[in-house]
C-alpha positions as CSV (number, residue, x, y, z in Angstrom):
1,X,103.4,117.0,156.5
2,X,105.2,113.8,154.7
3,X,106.7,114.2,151.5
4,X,108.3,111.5,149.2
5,X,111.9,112.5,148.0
6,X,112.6,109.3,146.5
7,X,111.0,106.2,145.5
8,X,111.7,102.8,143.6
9,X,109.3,101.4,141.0
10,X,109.6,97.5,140.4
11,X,107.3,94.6,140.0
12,X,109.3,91.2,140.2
13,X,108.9,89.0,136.6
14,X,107.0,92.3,134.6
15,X,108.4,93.1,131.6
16,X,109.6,96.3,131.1
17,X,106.9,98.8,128.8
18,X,108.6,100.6,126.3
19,X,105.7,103.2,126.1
20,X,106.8,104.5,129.8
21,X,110.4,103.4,130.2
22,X,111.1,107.0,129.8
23,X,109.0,108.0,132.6
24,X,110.7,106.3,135.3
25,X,114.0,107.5,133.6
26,X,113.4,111.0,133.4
27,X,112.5,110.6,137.2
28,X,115.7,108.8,138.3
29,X,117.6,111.3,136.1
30,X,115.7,114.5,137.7
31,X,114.2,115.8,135.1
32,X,110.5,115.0,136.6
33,X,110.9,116.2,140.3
34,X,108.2,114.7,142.0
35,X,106.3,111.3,142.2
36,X,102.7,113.0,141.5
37,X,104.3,113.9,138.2
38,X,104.7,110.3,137.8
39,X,101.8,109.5,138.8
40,X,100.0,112.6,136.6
41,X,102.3,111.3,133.5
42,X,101.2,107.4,134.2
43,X,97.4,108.0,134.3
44,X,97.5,110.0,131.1
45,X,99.2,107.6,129.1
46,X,97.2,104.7,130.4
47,X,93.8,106.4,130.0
48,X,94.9,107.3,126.5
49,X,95.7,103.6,125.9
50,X,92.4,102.4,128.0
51,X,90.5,104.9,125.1
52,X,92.2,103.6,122.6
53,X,91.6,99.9,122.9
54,X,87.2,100.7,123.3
């Protein structure tokens, strides 16, 4: 079994979203522990945005 104990998130001339800065944050500082956190904490906020805008 492979597991990801660390991971980088960047995307050359994006800006940075305000709305889940603290995400990627929280992760570098420890305070999510894994990247399917991230991942669960991404897809909530943009379906929640995706809802919002129909």
């Amino acid at each position: 079994m492979v597991s990801i104990t660390s991971a980088s998130f960047a995307v050359d001339n994006l800006p940075v979203n305000p709305d889940t800065q603290h995400i990627f944050k929280d992760y570098q500082e420890g305070r999510i522990a894994t990247i399917k956190e991230v991942t669960a904490l991404l897809h909530a906020h943009y379906t929640k945005v995706a809802l919002e805008d129909n």
